[in-house]
C-alpha atoms as one frame of an Amber mdcrd trajectory, in Angstrom:
protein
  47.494  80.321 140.051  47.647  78.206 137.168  48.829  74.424 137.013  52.497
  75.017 136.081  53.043  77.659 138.003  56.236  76.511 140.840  56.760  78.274
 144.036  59.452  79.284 146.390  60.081  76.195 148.795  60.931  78.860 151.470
  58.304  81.783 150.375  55.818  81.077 148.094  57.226  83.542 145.823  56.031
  82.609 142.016  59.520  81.678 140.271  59.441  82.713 136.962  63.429  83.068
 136.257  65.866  80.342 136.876  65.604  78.856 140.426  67.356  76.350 142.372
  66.570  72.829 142.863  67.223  71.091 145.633  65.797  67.463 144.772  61.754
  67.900 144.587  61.560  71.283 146.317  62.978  74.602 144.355  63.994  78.455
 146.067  63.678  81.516 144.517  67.094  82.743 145.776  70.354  81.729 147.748
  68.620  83.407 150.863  65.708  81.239 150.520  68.048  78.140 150.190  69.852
  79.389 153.246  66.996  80.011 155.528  65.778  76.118 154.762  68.570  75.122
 155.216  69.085  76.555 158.527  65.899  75.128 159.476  67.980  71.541 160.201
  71.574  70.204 161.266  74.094  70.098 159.377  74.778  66.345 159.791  70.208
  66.420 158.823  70.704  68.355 155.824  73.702  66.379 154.726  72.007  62.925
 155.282  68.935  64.249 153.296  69.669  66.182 150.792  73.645  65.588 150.184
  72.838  63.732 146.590  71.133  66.221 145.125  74.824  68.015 144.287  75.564
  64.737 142.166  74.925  64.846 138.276  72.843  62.206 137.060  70.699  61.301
 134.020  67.963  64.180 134.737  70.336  67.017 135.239  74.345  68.727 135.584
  76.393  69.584 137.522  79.938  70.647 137.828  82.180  67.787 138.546  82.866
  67.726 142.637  80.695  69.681 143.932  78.791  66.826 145.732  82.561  66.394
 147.045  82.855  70.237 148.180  79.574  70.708 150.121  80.146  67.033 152.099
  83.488  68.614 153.619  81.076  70.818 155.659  78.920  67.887 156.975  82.044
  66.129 158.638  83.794  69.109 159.780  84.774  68.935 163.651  81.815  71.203
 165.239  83.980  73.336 167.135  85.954  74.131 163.044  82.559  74.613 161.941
  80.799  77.291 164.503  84.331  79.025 163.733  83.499  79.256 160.127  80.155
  80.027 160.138  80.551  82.829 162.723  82.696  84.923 160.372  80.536  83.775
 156.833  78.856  87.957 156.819  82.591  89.175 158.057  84.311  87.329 155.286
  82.095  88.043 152.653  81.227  92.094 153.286  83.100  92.916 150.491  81.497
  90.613 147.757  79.457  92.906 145.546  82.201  95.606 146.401  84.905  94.025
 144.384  82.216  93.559 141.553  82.871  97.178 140.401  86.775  96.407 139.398
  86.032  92.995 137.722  86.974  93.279 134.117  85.309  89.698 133.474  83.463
  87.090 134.550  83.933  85.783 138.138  82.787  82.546 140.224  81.411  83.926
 143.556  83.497  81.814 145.482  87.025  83.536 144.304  84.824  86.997 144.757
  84.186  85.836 148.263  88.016  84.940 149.238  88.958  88.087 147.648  86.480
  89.549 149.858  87.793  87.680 152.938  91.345  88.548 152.613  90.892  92.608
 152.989  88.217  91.740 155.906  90.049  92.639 158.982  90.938  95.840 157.513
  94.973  94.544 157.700  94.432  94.083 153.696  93.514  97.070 151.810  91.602
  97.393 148.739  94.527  98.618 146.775  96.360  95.546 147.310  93.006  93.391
 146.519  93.166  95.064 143.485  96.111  94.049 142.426  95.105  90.347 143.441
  91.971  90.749 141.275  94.174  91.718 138.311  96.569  89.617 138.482  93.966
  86.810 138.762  91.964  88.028 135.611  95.651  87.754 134.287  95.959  84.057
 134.874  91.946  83.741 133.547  93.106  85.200 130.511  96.471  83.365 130.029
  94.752  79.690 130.447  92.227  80.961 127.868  88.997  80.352 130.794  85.585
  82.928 130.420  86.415  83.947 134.056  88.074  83.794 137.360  87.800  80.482
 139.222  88.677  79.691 143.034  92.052  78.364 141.587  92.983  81.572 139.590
  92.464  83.457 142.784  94.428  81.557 144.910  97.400  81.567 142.501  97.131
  84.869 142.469  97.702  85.538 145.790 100.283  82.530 145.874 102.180  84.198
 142.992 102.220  88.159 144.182 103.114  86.632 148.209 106.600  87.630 148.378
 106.632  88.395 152.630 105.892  85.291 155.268 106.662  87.262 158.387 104.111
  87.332 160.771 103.656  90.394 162.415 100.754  91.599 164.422  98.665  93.794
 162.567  95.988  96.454 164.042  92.747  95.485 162.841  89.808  97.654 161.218
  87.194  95.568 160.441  84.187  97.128 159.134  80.455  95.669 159.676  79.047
  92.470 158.895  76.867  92.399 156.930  74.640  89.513 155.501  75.765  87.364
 152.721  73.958  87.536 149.992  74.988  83.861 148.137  74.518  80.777 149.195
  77.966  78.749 148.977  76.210  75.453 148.947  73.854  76.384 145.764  76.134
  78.636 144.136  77.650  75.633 141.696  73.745  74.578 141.053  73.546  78.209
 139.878  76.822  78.376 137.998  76.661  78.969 134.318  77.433  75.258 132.889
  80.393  76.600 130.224  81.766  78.250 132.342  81.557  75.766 135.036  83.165
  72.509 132.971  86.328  75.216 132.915  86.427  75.322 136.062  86.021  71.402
 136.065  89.392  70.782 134.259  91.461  72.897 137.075  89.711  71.472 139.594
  90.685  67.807 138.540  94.093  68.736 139.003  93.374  69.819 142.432  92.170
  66.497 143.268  95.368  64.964 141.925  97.236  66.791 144.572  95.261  67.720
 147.620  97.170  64.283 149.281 100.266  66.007 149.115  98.134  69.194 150.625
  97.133  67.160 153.479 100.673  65.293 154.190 101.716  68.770 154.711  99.053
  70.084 157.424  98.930  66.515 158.744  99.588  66.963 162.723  99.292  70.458
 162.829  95.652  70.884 164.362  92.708  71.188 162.690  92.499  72.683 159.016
  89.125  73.216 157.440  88.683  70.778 154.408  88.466  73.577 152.175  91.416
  75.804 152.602  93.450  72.457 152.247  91.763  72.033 149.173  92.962  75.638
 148.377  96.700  74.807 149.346  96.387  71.802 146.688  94.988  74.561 144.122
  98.806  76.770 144.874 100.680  73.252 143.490  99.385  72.910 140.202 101.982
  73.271 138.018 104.508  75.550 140.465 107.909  75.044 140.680 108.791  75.123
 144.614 105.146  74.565 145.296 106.026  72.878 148.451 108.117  75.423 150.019
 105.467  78.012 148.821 102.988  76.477 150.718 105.225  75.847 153.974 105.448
  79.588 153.854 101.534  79.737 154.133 100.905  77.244 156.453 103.343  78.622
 158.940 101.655  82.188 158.549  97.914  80.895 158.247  98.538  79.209 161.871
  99.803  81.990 162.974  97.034  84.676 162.035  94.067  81.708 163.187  96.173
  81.720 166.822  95.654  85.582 166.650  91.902  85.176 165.705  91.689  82.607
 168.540  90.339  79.854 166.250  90.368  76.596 167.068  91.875  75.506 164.217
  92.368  77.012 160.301  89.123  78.403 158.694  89.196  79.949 155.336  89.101
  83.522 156.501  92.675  83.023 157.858  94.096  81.430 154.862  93.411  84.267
 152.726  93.934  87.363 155.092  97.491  85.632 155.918  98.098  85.420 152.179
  96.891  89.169 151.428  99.298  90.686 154.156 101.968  88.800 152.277 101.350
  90.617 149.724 100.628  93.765 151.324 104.058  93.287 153.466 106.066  93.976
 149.794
């Protein structure tokens, strides 16, 4: 082994394409990251290693992200376990959707494309028409690819049915996740990423309207609020667009027996309103 040679934090595996860095220690792959960081509590990892998603001097990163990942360090436990439980559920179809894409796409919109068709109440047809109509909005804002906020406008614009109705269920198997949601913006290509940068600073701008309207209604994940703030940008009757996806969202986490609103119910409640039409 020679003097520069840099190995796997997690496996020793000699990393000789691009790798993730995680302060002084690096991973060969998002499983690698995963399985350290598994290895410690949330609130541990958080504490230890939550700077590392900040840009500074030595290297970039998109805009936020430090903000992103932090949202899972102070969600309520009981939110949390909820989440985490359905992660291999939620994501089953990631590399399935791959074979429709027609251009680039962040992993996080693959994975709440993914997400919304993973009860089996969803079907692929309908993602399909999702995925196209989010490549649509890609196109139209003149982006390299599909970000988390083209996918949830997507959904937000084809959503034509509110209804709840109780749905048999056909979920297939778990399986394991193969991306890390924590490093995937470390990994993200960096045009592509300040793109995504510019939506996302509208987000921020409204995500305190977002919150005004879940405020007293139980427990919402930190993310799927941010994804109700993503819906407002620039939509006329944004507001009673979301109030139409709250109501149903609550409804299909009561079904799910959460304890509160995880992204998995966000989505599937926004894909039956499309598949309702």
């Amino acid at each position: 082994m020679t003097e520069d040679t840099i190995l796997c934090h997690q496996c020793d595996k000699d990393l000789v394409m691009k790798f993730i860095e995680l302060k002084d220690l690096v991973f060969c792959s998002s499983t690698c990251f995963e399985d350290f960081k598994s290895t410690m509590s949330r609130k541990d990892f958080f504490k230890n290693y939550g700077d590392a998603f900040k840009p500074d001097e030595q290297k970039w990163v998109p805009k936020y992200s430090n903000d992103y990942i932090k949202m899972c360090g102070y969600c309520p436990p009981k939110l949390a376990e909820a989440c985490h439980a359905e992660l291999n559920i939620s994501g089953v179809f990631h590399d399935d959707v791959v074979d429709s894409e027609t251009m680039h796409w962040c992993c996080h919109a693959r994975f709440v494309l993914s997400a919304s068709m993973s009860d089996g109440t969803v079907s692929f047809e309908i993602g399909k028409k999702v995925q196209a109509r989010a490549e649509e909005l890609a196109k139209k804002e003149g982006i390299r690819g599909v970000t988390p906020i083209s996918i949830s406008n997507a959904f937000a614009d084809l959503g034509t049915d509110f209804e709840y109705k109780k749905l048999q269920e056909n979920s297939p198997e778990p399986k394991e996740l193969e991306m890390s949601h924590a490093a995937a913006c470390l990994l993200c290509n960096p045009d592509f990423a300040k793109e995504c940068e510019v939506q996302v600073e509208k987000e921020f701008q409204l995500v305190g309207k977002a919150k005004e309207m879940v405020k007293g209604r139980g427990l919402w994940c930190s993310h799927v609020v941010q994804s109700l703030a993503e819906i407002l940008i620039e939509r006329e009757n944004g507001e009673d667009t979301i109030k139409n996806i709250i109501d149903l969202t609550e409804k299909v986490a009561q079904e799910k027996g959460h304890p509160g609103v995880i992204t998995r119910d966000l989505f599937v409640a926004m894909g039956r309103s499309v598949a309702a039409q």
